[in-house]
Residue frames relative to the residue before (quaternion, step in Angstrom):
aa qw qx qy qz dx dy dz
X 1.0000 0.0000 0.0000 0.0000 0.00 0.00 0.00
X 0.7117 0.5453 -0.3302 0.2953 3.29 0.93 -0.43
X 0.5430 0.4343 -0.4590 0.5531 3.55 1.83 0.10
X 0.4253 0.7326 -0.5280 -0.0603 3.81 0.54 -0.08
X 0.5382 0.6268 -0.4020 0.3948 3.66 1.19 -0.69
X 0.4881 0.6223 -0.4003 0.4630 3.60 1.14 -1.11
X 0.6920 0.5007 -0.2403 0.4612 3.47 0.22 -1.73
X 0.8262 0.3976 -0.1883 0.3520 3.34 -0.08 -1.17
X 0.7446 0.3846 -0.3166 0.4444 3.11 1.31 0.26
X 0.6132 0.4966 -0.3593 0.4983 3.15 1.51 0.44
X 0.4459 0.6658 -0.3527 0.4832 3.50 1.55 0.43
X 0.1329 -0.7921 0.5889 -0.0896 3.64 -0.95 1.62
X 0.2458 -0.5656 0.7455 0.2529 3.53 -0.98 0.65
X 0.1193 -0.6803 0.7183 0.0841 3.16 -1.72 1.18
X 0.6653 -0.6730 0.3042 0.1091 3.67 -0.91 1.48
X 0.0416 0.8133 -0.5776 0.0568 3.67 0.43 0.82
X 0.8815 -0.1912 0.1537 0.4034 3.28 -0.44 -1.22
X 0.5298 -0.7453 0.2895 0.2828 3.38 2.10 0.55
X 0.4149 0.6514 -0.4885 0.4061 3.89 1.63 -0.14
X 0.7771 0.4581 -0.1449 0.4065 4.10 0.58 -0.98
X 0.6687 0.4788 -0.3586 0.4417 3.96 1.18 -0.89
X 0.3882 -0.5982 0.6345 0.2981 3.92 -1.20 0.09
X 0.2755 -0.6983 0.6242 0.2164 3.80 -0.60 0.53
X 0.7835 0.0351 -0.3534 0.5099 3.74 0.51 0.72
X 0.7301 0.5270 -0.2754 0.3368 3.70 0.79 0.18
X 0.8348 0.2104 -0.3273 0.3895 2.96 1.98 0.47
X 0.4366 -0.6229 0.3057 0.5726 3.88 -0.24 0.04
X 0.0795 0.8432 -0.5186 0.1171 3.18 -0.77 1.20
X 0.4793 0.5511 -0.3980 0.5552 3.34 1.75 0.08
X 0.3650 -0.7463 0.4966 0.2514 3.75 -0.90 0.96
X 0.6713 0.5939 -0.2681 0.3531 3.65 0.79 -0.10
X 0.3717 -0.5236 0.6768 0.3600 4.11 -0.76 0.66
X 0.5653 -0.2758 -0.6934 -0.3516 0.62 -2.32 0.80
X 0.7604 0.0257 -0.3019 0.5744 3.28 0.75 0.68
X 0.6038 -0.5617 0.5272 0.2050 3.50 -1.97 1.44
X 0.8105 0.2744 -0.3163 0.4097 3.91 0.74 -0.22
X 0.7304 -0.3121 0.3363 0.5060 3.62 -1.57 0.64
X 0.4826 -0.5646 0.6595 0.1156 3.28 -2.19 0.88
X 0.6648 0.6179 -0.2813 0.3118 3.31 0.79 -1.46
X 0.4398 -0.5934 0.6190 0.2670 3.75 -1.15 0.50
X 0.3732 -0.7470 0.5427 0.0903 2.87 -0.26 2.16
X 0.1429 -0.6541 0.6742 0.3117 4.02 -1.17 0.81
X 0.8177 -0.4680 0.2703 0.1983 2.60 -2.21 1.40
X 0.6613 0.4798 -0.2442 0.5223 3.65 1.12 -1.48
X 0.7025 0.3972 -0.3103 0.5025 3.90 0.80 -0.31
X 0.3449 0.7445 -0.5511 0.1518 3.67 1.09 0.56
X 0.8376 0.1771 -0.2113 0.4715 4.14 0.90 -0.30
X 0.0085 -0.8415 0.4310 -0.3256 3.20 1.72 1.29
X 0.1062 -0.7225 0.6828 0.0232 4.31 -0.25 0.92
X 0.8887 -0.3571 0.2809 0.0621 2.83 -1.93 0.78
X 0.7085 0.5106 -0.1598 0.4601 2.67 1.32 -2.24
X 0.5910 0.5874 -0.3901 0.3919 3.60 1.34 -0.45
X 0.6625 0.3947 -0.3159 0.5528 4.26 1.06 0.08
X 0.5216 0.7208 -0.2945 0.3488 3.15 1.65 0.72
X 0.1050 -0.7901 0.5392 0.2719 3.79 0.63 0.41
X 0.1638 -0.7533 0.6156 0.1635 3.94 0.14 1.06
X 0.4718 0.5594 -0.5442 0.4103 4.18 0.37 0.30
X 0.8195 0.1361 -0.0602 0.5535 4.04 0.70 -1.64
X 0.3856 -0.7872 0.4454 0.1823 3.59 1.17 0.25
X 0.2171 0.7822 -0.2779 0.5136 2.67 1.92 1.76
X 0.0959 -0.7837 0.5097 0.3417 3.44 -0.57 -0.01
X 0.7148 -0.5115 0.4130 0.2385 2.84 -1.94 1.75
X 0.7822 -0.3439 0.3494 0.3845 3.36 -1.57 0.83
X 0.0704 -0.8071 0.5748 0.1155 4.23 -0.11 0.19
X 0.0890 0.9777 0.0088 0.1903 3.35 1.04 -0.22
X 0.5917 0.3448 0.3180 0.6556 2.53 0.37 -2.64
X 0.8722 0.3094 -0.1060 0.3638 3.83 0.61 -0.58
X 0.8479 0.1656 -0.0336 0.5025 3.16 0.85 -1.03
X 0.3735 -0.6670 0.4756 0.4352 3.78 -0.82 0.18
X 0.7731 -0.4269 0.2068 0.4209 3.22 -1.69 0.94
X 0.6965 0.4570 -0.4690 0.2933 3.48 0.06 -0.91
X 0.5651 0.6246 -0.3125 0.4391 3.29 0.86 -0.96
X 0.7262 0.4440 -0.2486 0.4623 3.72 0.60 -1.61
X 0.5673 0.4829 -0.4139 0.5231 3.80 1.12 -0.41
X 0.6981 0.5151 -0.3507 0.3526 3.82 0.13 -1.34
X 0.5760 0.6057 -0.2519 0.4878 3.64 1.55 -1.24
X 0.7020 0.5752 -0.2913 0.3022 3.43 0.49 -0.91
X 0.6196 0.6115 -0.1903 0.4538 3.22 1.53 -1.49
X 0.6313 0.5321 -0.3346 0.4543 3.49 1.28 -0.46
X 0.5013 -0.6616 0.5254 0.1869 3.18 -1.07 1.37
X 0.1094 0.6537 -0.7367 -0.1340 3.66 -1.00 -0.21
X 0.4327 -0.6226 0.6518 -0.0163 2.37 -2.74 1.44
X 0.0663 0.8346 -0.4836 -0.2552 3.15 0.28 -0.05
X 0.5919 0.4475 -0.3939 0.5425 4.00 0.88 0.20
X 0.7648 0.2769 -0.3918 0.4301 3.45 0.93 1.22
X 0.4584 -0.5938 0.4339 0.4990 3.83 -1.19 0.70
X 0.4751 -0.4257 0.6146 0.4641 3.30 -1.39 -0.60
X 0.0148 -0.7293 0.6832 0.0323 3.08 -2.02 0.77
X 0.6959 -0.5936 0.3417 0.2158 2.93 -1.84 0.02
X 0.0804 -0.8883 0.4444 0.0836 4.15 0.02 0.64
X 0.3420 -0.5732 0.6278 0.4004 3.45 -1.07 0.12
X 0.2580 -0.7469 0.5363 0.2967 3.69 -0.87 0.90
X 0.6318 0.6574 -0.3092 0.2703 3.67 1.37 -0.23
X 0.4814 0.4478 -0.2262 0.7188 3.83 2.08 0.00
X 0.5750 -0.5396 0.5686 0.2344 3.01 -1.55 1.44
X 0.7432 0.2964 -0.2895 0.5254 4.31 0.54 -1.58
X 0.7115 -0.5433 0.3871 0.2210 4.06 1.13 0.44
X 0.4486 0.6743 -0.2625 0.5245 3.61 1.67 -0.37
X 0.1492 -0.7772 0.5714 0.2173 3.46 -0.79 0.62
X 0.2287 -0.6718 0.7042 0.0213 3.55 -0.93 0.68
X 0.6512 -0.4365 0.5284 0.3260 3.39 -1.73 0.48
X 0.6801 0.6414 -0.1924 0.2985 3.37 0.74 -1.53
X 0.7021 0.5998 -0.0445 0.3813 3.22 1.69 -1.47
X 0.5619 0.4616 -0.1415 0.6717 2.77 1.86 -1.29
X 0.5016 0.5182 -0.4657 0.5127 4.22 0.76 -0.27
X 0.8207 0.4148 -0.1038 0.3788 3.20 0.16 -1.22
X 0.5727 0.3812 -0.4542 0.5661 3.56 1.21 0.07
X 0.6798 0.4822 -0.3482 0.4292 3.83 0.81 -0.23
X 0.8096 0.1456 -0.2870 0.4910 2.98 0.95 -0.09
X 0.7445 -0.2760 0.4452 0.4140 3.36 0.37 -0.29
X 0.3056 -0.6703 0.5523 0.3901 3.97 -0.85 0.73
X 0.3709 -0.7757 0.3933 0.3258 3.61 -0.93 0.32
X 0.3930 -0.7320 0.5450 0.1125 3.29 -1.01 0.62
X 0.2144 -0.8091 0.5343 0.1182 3.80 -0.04 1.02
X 0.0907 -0.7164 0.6883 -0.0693 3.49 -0.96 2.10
X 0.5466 -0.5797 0.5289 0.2923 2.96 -1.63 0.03
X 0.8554 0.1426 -0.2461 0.4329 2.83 -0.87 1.98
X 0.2927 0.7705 -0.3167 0.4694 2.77 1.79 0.74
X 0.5664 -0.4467 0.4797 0.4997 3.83 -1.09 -0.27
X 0.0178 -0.8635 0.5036 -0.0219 3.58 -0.13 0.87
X 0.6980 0.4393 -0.3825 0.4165 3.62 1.30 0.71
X 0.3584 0.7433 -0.5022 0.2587 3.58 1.10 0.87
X 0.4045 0.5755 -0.5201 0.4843 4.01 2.03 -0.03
X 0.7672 0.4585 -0.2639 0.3627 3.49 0.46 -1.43
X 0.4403 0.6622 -0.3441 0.4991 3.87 1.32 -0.53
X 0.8465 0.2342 -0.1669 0.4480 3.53 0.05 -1.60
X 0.5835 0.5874 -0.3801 0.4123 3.67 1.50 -0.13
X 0.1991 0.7177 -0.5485 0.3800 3.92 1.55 -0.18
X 0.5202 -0.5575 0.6469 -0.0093 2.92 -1.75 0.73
X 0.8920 0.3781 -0.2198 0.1145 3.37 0.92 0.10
X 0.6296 -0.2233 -0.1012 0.7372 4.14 -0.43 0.48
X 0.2438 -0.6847 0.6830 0.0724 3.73 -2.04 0.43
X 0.1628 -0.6209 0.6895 0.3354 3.59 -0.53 -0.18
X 0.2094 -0.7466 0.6295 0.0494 3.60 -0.52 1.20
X 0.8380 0.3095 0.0311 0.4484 3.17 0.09 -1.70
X 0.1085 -0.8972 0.4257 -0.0461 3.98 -0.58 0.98
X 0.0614 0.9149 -0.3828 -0.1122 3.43 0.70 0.11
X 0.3702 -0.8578 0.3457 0.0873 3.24 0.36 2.13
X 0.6621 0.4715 -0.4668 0.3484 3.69 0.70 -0.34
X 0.4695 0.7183 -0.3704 0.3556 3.76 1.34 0.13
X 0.5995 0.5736 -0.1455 0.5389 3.06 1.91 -0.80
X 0.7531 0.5219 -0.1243 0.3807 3.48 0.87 -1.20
C-alpha cells in the first residue's frame, strides 16, 4: 500500500466507446503533464462520461468547444475512438500497458542508463528467475 499513489498515477483509461470513463474524474488524456482534463469541470457535469463528447451517428467527437479550453479541445481530438470497445484500464509506464514491478521502479526512478562505473548489476537483478507480480488489476486500486 505504500506504493499506491505511485501506481495510481501511472494508470490510464484507454477510450473505447466512452459509456465507463468520467470526463473529469479520470486520467484519460494520454499526454503529461497531466492524464486528466484542465478545464473547470461544471458542478452539474460532475459524473458526465465521455460517450457524452461523442457524436454516436460519425463516431466523431462532438463540437468540444462550447466546453473546454483549447488545450484541452486539441489533447481530446488526438484521441481515437472505438466504439465496438469498453474502455479500460492501462499501465501508462509499458509500451503492451501491463504493469510490472520493473515499470513502476523505473517510473521512480528514472529508466536506467548504463555508465561506467556505475551499479552494473540491476540487468542481472531483474533477469533472476524469481516470483514477479506480472499482472495488476488497476481498478482494485482506483
Amino acid at each position: 500500500m505504500a506504493a499506491h499513489e505511485m501506481v495510481c498515477s501511472g494508470v490510464r483509461r484507454r477510450i473505447g466507446n466512452g459509456e465507463t470513463t468520467l470526463i473529469w474524474g479520470h486520467p484519460w488524456l494520454p499526454d503529461n503533464p497531466s492524464p486528466l482534463v484542465q478545464t473547470i469541470m461544471p458542478e452539474e457535469l460532475r459524473e458526465a462520461k465521455v460517450v457524452s463528447l461523442i457524436d454516436q451517428q460519425t463516431h466523431s467527437w462532438d463540437p468540444l468547444s462550447d466546453l473546454f479550453e483549447p488545450e484541452d479541445v486539441t489533447r481530446i481530438s488526438k484521441i481515437p475512438i472505438s466504439p465496438n470497445y469498453e474502455d479500460s484500464w492501462y499501465w501508462y509506464g509499458d509500451q503492451r500497458g501491463i504493469y510490472y514491478v520493473k515499470s513502476a521502479y523505473r517510473q521512480i526512478v528514472g529508466d536506467f542508463e548504463h555508465h561506467h562505473g556505475a551499479f552494473d548489476k540491476w540487468i542481472a537483478l531483474w533477469k533472476l528467475r524469481v516470483p514477479k507480480m506480472e499482472n495488476f488489476f488497476m481498478e482494485s486500486f482506483m
